[in-house]
N, C-alpha and C positions, 0 to 999 in steps of 0.2 A: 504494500500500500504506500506511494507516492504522497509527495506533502500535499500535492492537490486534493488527490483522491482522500487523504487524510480529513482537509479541511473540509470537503464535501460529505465526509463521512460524520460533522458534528448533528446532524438529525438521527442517526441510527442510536438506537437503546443501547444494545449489545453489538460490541466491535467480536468481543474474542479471542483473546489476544492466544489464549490456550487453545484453541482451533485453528488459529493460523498459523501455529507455530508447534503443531505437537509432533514434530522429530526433537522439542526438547521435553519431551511428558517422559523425563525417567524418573524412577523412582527416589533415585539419589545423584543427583548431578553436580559431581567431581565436587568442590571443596564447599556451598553450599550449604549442606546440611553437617559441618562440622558440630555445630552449637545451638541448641535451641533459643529464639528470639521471638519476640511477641508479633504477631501481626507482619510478616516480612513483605517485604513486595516480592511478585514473582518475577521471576529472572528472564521471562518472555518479553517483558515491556522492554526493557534496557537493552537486549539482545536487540530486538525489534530495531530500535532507534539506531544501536551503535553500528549496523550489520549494513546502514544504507548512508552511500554520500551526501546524499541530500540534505539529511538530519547534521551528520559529524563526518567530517572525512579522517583520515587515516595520520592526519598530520595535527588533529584538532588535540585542545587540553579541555579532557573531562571533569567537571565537575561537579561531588555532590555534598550540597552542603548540611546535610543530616542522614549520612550514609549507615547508621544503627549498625547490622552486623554486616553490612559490605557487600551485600547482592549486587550495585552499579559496576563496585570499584572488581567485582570477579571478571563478570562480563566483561567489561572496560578492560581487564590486562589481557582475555582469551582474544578479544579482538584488534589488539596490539594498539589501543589509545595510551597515550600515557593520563595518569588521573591523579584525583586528589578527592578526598574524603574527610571531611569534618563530624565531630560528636563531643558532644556536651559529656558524652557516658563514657569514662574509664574503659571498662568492658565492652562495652562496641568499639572502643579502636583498637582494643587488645587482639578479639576476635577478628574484628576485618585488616590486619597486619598479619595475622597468621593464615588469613582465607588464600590473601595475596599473596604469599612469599613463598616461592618454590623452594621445595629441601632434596637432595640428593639420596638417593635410597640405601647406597652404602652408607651414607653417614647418618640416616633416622635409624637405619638398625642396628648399629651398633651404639646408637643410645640408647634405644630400647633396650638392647640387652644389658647396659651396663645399668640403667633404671630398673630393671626387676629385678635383677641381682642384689640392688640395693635395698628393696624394698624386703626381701629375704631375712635381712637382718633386723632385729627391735632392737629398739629404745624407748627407753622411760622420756616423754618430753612435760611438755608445759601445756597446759589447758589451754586452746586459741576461745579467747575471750572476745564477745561483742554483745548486744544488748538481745536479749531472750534467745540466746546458743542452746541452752536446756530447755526451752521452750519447742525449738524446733528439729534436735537433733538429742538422739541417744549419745550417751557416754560414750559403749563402744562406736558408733559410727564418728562420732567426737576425736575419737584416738585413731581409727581409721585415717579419715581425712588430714589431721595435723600429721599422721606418719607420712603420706604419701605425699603432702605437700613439702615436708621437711627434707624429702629424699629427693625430691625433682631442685632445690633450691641448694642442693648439699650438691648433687652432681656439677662438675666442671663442664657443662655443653656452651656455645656458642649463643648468641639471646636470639637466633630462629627459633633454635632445637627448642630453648628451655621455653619461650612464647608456648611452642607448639603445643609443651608438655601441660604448659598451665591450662591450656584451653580447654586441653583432653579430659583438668583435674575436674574446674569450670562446670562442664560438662554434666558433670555427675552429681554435684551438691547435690541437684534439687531431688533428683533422686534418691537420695542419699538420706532425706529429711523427710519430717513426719507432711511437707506441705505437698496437696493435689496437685500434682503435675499437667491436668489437665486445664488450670486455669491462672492465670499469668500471673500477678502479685500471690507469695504465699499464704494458703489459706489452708487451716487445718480444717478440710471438708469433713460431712457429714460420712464419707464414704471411707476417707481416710480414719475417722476415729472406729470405724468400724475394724477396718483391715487391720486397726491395731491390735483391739482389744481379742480380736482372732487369731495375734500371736504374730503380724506382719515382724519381719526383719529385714534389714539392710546390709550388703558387705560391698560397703564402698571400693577397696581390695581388687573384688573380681569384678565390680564395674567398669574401674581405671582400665584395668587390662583391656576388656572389652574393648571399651572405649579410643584407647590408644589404636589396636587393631585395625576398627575400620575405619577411624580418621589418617590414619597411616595409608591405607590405600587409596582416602581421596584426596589425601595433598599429592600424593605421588601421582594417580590420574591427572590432576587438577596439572601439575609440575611437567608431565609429559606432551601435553596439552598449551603449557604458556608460552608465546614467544618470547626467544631470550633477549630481545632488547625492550620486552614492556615495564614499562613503572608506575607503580604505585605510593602514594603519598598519603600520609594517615594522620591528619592533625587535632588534637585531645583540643578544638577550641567551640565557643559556643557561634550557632550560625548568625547569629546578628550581630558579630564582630569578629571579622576572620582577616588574618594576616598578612596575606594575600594583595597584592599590588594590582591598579588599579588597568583592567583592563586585559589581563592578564590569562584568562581562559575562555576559549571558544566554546564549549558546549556544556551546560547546564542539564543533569536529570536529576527528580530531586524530591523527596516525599516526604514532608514537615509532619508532623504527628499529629493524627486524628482529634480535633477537640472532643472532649467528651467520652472517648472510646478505649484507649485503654490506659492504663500506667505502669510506663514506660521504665522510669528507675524503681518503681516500686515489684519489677517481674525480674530485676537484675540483684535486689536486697541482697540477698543469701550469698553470690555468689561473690558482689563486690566487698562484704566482708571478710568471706574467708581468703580469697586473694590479696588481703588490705590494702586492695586500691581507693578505699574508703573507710574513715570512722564516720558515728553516727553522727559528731557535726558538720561534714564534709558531704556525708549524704545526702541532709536536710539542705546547706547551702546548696548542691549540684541542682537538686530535684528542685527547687525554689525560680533557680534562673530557666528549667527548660519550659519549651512552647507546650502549652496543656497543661502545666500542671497544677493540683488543686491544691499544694500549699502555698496557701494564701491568708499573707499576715489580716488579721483582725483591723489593722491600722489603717491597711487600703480600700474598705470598703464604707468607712462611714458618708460617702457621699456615693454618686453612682459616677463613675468614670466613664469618662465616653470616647468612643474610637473615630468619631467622626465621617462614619460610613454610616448613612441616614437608614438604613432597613436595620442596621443591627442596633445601632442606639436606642431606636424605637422599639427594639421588641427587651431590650436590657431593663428600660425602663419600669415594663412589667412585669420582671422575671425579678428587679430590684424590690418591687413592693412587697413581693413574697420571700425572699429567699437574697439578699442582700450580697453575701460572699459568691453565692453560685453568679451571678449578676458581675461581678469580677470577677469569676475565671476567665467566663467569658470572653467581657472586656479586655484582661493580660492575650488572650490567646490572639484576637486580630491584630492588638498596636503590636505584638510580637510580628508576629506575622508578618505584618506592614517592613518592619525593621528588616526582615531576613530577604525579605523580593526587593526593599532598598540597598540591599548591601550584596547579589546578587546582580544588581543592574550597576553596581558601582566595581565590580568585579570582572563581568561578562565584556566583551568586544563588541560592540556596536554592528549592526546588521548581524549577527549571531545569533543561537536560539536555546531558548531554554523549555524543558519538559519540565510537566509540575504535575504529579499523582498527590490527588486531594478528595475526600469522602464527605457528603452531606451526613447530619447530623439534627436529632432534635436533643432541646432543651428544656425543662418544665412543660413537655407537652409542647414544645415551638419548632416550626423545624427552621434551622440556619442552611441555604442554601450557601457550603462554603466554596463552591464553585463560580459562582457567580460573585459571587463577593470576592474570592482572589482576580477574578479577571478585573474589577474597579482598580484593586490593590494596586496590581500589576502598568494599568493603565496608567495608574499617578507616577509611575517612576521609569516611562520612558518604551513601555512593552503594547507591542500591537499585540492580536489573539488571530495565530494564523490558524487554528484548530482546535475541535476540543472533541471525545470522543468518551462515551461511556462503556465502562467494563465491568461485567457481575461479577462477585465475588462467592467464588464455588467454596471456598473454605475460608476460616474464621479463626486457623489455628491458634488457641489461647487469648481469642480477643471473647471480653462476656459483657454483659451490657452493666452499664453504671447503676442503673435505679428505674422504676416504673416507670419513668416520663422521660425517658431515652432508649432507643433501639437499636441494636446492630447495626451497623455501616454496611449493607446488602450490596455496594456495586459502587466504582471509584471512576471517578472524573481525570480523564489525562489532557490536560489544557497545552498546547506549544504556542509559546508563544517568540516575536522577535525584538529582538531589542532596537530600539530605531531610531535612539537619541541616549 
């Protein structure tokens, strides 16, 4: 599908992007499915884009500036762009440096073997301490975990291998803990206290293993597969100020986080503790600055903040009379928003193009068409709307709905738009 035929395609419901593209419907494609992540985009959109000159040529700098666990920036190195990837999250630039970085198969296996060698051995350590550890994890899975993290950290590897190892550890927490794996922030479900009191157990141990196993065979796929001149760049910063010199990359894909739909650092908790890429006050700051999120100080809602986009003010106003803070999620989630398409058109090369995957949403019973509102957005800082295309969403992986007057994101809006000033 041609940028024309694109553009002409913004009246159709369903595009498809998994029907027009299902030589890539595998079940595990190459590095991917390394690490579970909340709500990912599917890797058919980016393919889509990066695979045609039209969109990006072969010479263009890709960017995404809320790349979570790295789905643009895989694609982006299989098709030989060079790229760049920003995340507010520890853990998603951990994981998307390790989705990217090809490793050598002589030299993963013989860390592996020198890693389970090690792991062979005990020792007495230290309690890895963070706020409700006993809350959500058994002792022995306690001591599990601290050994196999202490052994991957104790090994002399290279900081690919040892990435690699941590992601593998990563990986496994949640499983490892008394939280439902089936739904993204930890929640000791109803199903889980059940499976407990029935005698469930964890051996974190023979999951690592596991786990090493078949991510070993898909960075090695993924590594057989890269070209050896692609790069990728993975920058730990937030997208409404990114470091990035002005004018500086050609192509934009790019998918800011659902308002209302899910929570984001609050599905990463478990893992960025035990990797202490965060304490609990370092959490609360992270999770504070990202787009969506619902901590929100007390301090900033005694009045109703207005974003200056006349449909959303007006429906804020009545979502203010009832529910004040929700009424400033809100509000934080568009002037964000505004900020990150402003520092994206302050970024992007003129007459160049940016892709923007974005989901409607209701709020107290209102539905926010955020589709149409980012193309205003987009308008105020310089972007025409050469397309915009709707695509259902067949799965929901770990996305659940927030509360009775909000519903599942059923089908995402991919807007292209060009930069023209």
């Amino acid at each position: 599908m041609k940028l024309k035929a694109f553009s002409e395609a913004k009246l159709l419901s369903d595009v498809g992007f998994r029907e027009r593209l299902d030589c890539l419907n595998e079940k595990d494609r190459l590095s991917h499915h390394i690490h579970r992540y909340p709500a990912k985009m599917i890797y058919h959109i980016p393919y889509f884009f990066l695979h045609d000159d039209q969109f990006c040529s072969k010479e263009d700098i890709v960017l995404d500036s809320f790349c979570g666990s790295g789905t643009v920036l895989v694609e982006s190195v299989l098709a030989n762009r060079e790229c760049i990837g920003a995340d507010l999250n520890p853990l998603c630039c951990l994981i998307t440096k390790v989705k990217t970085t090809p490793l050598d198969k002589r030299e993963i296996d013989n860390a592996t073997k020198k890693l389970l060698k090690k792991l062979e051995t005990k020792a007495n350590l230290c309690n890895t301490v963070f706020p409700n550890v006993d809350y959500w994890f058994t002792r022995n899975a306690q001591k599990s975990l601290a050994w196999i993290k202490w052994s991957i950290e104790e090994c002399e590897f290279d900081h690919s291998l040892k990435d690699f190892f941590l992601v593998c550890f990563s990986s496994i927490i949640r499983e490892s803990s008394r939280a439902d794996p089936r739904i993204g922030p930890p929640v000791l479900s109803k199903e889980m206290r059940t499976a407990i009191g029935e005698g469930r157990r964890t051996y974190p141990e023979k999951l690592f293993r596991e786990a090493v196993r078949k991510n070993r065979d898909r960075i090695l796929e993924f590594s057989s597969r890269c070209p050896t001149d692609a790069c990728a760049h993975v920058l730990f910063q937030d997208a409404k100020y990114l470091s990035l010199k002005d004018d500086s990359v050609d192509f934009v894909i790019t998918s800011p986080p659902y308002m209302n739909a899910q929570k984001y650092f609050r599905s990463t908790r478990l893992e960025l503790f035990w990797l202490g890429l965060a304490s609990e006050k370092r959490f609360a700051c992270l999770d504070s600055y990202a787009i969506g999120t619902e901590r929100i100080k007390t301090s900033e809602y005694p009045h109703l903040r207005k974003t200056g986009i006349h449909e959303v003010d007006e429906k804020l106003e009545k979502i203010f009379e009832d529910n004040p803070s929700r009424a400033s999620e809100v509000a934080k989630y568009f002037v964000d928003l505004d900020h990150a398409v402003k520092e994206i058109s302050r970024i992007l090369e003129t007459g160049k193009l940016f892709v923007l995957i974005v989901g409607d949403n209701k709020v107290r019973g209102m539905r926010f068409p955020s589709h149409d509102i980012v193309v205003k957005i987009a308008e105020e800082w310089g972007f025409s709307l050469s397309g915009m295309v709707n695509d259902k969403i067949k799965s929901h992986g770990l996305m659940t709905k927030r509360n009775k007057t909000s519903g599942l994101i059923d089908s995402e809006w991919i807007l292209v738009f060009r930069k023209e000033w």
